[in-house]
C-alpha positions in Angstrom: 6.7 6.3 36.6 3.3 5.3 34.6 2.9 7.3 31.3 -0.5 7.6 30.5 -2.3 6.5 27.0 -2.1 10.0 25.0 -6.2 9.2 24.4 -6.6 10.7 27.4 -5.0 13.8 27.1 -5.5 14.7 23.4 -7.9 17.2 22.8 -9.9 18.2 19.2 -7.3 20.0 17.5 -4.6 17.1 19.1 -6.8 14.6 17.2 -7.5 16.9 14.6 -3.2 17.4 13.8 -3.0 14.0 14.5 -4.9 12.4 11.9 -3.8 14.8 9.1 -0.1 13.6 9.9 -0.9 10.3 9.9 -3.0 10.7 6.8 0.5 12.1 5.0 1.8 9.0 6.8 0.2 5.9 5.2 0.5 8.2 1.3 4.2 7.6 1.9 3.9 4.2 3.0 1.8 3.4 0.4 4.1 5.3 -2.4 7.7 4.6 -0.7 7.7 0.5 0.0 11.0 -0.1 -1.3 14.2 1.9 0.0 14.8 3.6 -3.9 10.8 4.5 -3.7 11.4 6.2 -0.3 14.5 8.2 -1.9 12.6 9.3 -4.8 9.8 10.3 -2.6 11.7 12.0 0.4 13.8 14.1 -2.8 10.7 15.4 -4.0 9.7 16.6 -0.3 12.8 18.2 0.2 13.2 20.1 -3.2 9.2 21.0 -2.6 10.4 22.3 1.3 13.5 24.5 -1.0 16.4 22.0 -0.3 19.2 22.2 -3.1 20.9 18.9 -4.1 24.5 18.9 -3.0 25.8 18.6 -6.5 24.6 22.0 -7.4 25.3 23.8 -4.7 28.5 26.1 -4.9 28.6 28.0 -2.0 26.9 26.7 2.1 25.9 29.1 4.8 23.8 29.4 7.3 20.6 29.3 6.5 21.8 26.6 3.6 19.2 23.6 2.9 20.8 20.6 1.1 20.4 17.3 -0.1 22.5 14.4 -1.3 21.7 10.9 -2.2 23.7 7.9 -2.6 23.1 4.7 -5.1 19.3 5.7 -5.1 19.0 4.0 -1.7 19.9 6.7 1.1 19.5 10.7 1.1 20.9 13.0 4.2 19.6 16.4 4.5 21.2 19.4 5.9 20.0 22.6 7.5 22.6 24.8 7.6 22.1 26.6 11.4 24.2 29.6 12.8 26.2 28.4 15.1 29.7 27.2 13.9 29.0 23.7 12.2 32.1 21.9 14.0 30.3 22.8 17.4 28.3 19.7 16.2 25.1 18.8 14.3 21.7 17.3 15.6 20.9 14.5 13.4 18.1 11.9 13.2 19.2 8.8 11.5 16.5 6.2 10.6 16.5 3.3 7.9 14.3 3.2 4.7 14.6 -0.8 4.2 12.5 -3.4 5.1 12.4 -7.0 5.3 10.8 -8.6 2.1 11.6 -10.7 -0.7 14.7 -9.9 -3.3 14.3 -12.3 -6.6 17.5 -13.8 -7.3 19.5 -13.0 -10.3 18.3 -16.3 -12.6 15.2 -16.5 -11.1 12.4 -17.7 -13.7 11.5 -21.0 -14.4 8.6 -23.9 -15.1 7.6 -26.1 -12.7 4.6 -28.5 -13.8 2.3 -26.1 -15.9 3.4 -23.0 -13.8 5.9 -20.4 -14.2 7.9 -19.0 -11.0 10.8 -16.7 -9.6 13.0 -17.5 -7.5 13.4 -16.0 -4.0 16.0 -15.3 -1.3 14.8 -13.5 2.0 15.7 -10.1 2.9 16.4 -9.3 6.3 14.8 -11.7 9.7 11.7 -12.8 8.5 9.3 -15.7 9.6 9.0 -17.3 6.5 5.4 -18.8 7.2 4.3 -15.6 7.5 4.8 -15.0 3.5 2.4 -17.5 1.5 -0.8 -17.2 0.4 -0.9 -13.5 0.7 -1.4 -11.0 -2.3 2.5 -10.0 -3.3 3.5 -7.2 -5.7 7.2 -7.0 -7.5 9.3 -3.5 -6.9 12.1 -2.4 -8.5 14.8 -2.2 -11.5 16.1 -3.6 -14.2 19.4 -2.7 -15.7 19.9 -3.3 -19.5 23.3 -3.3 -20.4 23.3 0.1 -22.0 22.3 1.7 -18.8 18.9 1.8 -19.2 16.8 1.8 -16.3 13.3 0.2 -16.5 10.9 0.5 -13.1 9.0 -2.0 -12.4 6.1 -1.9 -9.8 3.2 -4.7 -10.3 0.1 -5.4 -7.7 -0.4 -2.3 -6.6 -3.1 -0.4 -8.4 -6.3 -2.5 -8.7 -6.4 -3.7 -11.8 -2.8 -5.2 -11.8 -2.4 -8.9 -11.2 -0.5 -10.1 -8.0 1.4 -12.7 -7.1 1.7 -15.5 -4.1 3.9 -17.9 -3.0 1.5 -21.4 -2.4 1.4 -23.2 0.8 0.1 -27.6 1.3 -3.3 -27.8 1.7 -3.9 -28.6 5.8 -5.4 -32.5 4.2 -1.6 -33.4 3.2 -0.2 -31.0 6.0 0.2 -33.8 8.9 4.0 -34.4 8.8 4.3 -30.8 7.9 2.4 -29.6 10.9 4.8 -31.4 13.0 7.3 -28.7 12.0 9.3 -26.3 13.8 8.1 -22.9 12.7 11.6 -22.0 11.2 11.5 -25.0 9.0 7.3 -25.4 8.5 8.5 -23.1 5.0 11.8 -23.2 3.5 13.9 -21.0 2.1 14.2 -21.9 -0.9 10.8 -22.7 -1.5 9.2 -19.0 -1.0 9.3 -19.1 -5.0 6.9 -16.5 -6.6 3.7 -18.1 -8.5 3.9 -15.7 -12.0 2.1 -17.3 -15.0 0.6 -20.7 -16.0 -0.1 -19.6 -19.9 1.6 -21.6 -22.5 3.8 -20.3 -25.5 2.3 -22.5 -28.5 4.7 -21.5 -30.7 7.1 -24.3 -32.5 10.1 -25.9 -31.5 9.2 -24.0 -27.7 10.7 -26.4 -25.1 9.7 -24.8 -21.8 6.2 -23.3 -22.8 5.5 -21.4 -19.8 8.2 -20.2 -18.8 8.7 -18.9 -22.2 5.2 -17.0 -22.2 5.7 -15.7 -19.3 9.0 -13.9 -20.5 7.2 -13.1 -23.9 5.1 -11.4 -21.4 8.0 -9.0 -19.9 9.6 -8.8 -23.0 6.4 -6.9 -24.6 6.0 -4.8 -21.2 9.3 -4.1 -20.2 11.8 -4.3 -23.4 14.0 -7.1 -21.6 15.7 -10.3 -22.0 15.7 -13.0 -19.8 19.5 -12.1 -19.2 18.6 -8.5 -17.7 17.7 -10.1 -14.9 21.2 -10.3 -13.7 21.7 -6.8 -13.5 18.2 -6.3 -11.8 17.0 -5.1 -8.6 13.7 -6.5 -8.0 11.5 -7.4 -4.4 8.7 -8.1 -3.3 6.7 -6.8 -1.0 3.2 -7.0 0.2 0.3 -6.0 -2.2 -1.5 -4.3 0.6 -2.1 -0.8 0.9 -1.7 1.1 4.6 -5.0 0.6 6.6 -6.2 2.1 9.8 -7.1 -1.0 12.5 -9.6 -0.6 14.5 -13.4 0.2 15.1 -11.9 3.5 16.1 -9.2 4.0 13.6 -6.6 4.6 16.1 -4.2 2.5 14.8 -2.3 1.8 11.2 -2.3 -1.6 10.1 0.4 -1.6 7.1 3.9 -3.5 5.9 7.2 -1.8 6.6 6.8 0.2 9.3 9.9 -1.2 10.9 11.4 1.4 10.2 10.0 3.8 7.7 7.3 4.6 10.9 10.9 6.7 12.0 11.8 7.6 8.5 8.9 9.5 7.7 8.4 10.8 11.1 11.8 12.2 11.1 11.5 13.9 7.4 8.4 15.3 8.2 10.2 17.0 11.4 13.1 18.0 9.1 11.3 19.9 6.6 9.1 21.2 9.6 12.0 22.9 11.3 13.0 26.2 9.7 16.5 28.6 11.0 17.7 26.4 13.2 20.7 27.4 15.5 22.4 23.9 15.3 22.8 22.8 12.1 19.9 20.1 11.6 20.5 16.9 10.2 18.4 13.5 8.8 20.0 10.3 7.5 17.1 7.9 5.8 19.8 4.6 5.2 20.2 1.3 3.4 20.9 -2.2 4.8 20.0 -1.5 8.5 18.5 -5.4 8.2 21.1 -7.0 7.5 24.1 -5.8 9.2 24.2 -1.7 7.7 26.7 -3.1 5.2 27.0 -2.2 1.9 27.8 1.4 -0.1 24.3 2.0 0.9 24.6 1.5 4.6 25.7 3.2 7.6 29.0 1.0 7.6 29.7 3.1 4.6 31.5 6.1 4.4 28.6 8.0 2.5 28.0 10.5 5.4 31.6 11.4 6.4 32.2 12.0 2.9 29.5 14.3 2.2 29.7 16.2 5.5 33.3 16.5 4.0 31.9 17.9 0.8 29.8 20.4 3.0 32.4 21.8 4.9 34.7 22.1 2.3 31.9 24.6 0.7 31.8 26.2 4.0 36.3 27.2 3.8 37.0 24.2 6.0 39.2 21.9 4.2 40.5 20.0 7.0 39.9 16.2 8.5 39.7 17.9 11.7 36.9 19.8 11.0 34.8 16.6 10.1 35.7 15.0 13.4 35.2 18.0 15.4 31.4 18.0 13.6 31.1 14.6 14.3 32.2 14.2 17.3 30.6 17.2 19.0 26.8 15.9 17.1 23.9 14.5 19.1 21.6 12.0 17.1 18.8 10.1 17.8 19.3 6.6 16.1 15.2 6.5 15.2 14.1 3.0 15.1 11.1 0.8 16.5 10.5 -0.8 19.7 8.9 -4.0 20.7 5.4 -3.2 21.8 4.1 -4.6 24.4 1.8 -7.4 23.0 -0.9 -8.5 25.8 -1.3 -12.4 23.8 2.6 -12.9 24.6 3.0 -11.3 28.2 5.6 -13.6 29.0 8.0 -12.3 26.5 8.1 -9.0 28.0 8.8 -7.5 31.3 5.9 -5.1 31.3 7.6 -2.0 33.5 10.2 -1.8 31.0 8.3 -2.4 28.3 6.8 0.1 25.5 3.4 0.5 24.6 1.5 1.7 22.1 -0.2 4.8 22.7 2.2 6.3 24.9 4.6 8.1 23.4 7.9 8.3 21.4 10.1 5.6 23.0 14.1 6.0 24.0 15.8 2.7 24.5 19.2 3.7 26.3 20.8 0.0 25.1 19.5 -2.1 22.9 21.8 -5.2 22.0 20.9 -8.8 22.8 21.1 -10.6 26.4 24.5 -9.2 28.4 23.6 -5.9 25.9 26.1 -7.4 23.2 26.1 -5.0 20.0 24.6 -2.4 21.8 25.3 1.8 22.1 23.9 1.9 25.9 23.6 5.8 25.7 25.4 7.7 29.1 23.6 8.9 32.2 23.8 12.8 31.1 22.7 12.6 27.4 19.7 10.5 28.8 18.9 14.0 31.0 19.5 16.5 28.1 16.6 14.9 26.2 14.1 14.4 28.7 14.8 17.9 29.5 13.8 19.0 25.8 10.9 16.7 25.6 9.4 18.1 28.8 10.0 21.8 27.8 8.1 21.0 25.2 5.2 19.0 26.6 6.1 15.7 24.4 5.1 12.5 25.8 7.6 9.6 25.9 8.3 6.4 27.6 11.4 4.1 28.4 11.7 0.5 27.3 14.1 -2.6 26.6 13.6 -5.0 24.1 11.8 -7.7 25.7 12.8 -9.8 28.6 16.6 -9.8 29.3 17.3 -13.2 28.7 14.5 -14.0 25.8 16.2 -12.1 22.9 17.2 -8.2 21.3 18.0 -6.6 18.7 20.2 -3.9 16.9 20.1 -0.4 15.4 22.4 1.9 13.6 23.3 3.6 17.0 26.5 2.0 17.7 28.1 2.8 14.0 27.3 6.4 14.7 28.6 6.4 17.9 31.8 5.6 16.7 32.8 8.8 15.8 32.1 10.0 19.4 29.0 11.5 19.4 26.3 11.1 21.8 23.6 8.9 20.3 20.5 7.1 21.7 17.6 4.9 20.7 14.4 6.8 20.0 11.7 5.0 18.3 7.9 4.1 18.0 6.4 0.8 19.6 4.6 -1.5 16.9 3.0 -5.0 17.3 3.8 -7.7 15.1 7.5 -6.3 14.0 8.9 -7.8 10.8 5.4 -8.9 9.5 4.0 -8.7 6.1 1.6 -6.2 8.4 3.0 -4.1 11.2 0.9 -2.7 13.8 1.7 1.3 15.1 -0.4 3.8 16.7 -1.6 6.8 15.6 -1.1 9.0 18.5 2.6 7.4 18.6 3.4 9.1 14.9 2.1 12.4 16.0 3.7 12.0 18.9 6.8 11.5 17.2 7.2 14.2 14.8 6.9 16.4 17.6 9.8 14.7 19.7 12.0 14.7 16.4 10.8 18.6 15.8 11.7 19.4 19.5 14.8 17.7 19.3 16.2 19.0 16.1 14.9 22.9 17.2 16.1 22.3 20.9 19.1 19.8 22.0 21.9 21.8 22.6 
């Protein structure tokens, strides 16, 4: 069962679709890096594709398009098809946040002639992987009286950036003889911000005191706001092809807004659909789906409950019959198949990059603990829509059985009783500062979504 690498079976106009898509793909990573950036981005899409948010919408039908969002950090969108709703939905799911950095809430201080913030990780990170690289601060900050101020700093090329400083490999010795989960600690991924003083009188802690002079004149805060703030950083990096032949994308949070925008773009693609069409971009995925924002939550059931309720159907059974009768892909990433770290994989279950969308019946860790492990007959429905319509995909497991795993959003879903499977894109160096994908794999993917969405039955 060898796939074959999509380079040699694309032809010109292939290529051609498959580097404007990827084109529109980098814009939104380089716009959406934080889960409220992706919402405010993937809102404008949909009202641009003639979706209607939820809260304005009085009457649904088929043919209805409609948004809703929740806490700024997750949108679903509905496409109202014309077959009765409670013979079930098809409905991507994918999740908009990344790991990074999230400044704690009293996080500024002076250290020696510097000023920092203070850190705590976001998600499963290698922590070595974060210093001495160009960092830029997302985010909100809450004043009291509701105001919200944005913040984004690093990205455009004249802002400043920040970094988090690293021993110099002279005094590194006892250092280097380190376990890589302890080489950097935690708690000392603090941000380097300022080392200007305040000379003003009777000013105790100069620096730090400039330094909040500073964000006082550009943001119209106190050094208290911070508590009610939402702010991380991320990467200053922009989305790069890799490559001598641009054929893949070198860029930061592709785990998993790679599925995220792959399944929008399918969404808005897909017009008068005979299943209603679905697309959940969620919170929280990285650390455990928990939260208002995450797929724990009862943010979905509640607004499918608001949907049908505009549709005459007022009852709980009616949500669970929708529910239960769905299919969804649960759109995440797959381990690709890294040739410097053979070992780790078992290369005939493995995915690749290159070759397609990839469907991961189980994911879970070792005995497949935590896992969905899709059923025998869904696994046949879709390969029977992604060969009807020529898409090319490819089977995998997480690396070897016994080296390690990982999670998705597939088993929450799956809860309600609806048939749900892993269906992802491979990428290299997952949970980086810079994630590796492939080009052909995003093309590759908006077509599997579009099929899925126009087809599954």
């Amino acid at each position: 069962m060898e796939r074959k690498f999509l380079w040699e079976t694309y032809d010109e106009n292939q290529l051609r679709n498959m580097n404007e898509v990827n084109e529109r793909y980098k814009n939104c990573l380089n716009v959406g890096k934080t889960e409220r950036e992706c919402v405010t981005l993937a809102t404008k899409m949909a009202q641009e594709a003639g979706y209607v948010d939820l809260k304005d919408v009085k009457e649904v039908k088929p043919g209805s398009k409609i948004y809703t969002t929740y806490n700024n950090k997750t949108i679903a969108l509905f496409n109202i098809g014309t077959d009765p709703i409670e013979d079930g939905m098809n409905i991507l799911g994918a999740h908009i946040d990344s790991p990074r950095l999230d400044i704690k809430q009293n996080p500024l201080y002076e250290a020696q002639g510097f000023s920092y913030l203070d850190t705590h990780y976001y998600g499963g990170i290698k922590k070595y992987q974060w210093v001495t690289i160009p960092l830029a601060i997302h985010g909100v900050i809450v004043k009291k009286d509701g105001t919200v101020v944005n913040v984004c700093v690093g990205e455009k090329e004249d802002d400043p950036v920040f970094t988090i400083t690293d021993l110099l490999v002279h005094l590194a010795q006892e250092q280097m003889q380190k376990t890589a989960n302890v080489v950097i600690e935690g708690e000392n991924l603090d941000l380097l911000v300022g080392s200007v003083t305040d000379n003003g009188e009777d000013v105790k802690e100069r620096v730090k005191s400039n330094t909040m002079k500073l964000l006082s004149e550009m943001y119209g805060i106190e050094e208290e706001d911070f508590l009610s703030a939402e702010l991380e950083v991320v990467p200053a990096d922009k989305a790069r092809d890799l490559g001598f032949d641009r054929s893949m994308v070198l860029a930061y949070g592709q785990d998993d807004k790679i599925c995220a925008w792959t399944s929008l773009f399918a969404m808005l693609n897909v017009e008068n659909p005979t299943r209603t069409s679905c697309t959940l971009l969620v919170d929280k995925e990285e650390i455990g789906s928990v939260g208002a924002s995450g797929m724990h939550s009862h943010f979905f059931e509640n607004m499918l409950a608001e949907i049908l309720y505009l549709m005459g159907k007022e009852s709980d059974i009616a949500v669970r019959r929708t529910l239960a009768h769905s299919t969804m892909l649960s759109s995440d990433v797959s381990a690709g198949f890294d040739p410097l770290f053979p070992d780790k994989f078992e290369a005939k279950n493995s995915a690749f990059l290159g070759k397609g969308i990839v469907f991961n019946k189980f994911t879970g860790s070792r005995g497949k603990s935590g896992s969905n492990d899709a059923n025998a007959e869904y696994m046949a429905k879709i390969r029977k829509v992604m060969d009807d319509n020529n898409v090319a995909f490819q089977t995998a497991e997480l690396g070897k059985v016994d080296v390690g795993g990982g999670g998705t959003i597939a088993y929450i879903m799956a809860n309600y009783g609806m048939e749900v499977i892993d269906a992802g894109l491979a990428v290299l160096c997952m949970h980086s500062p810079a994630e590796i994908s492939s080009k052909a794999d995003v093309y590759e993917a908006v077509r599997a979504y579009e099929a899925f969405l126009r087809d599954m039955k």
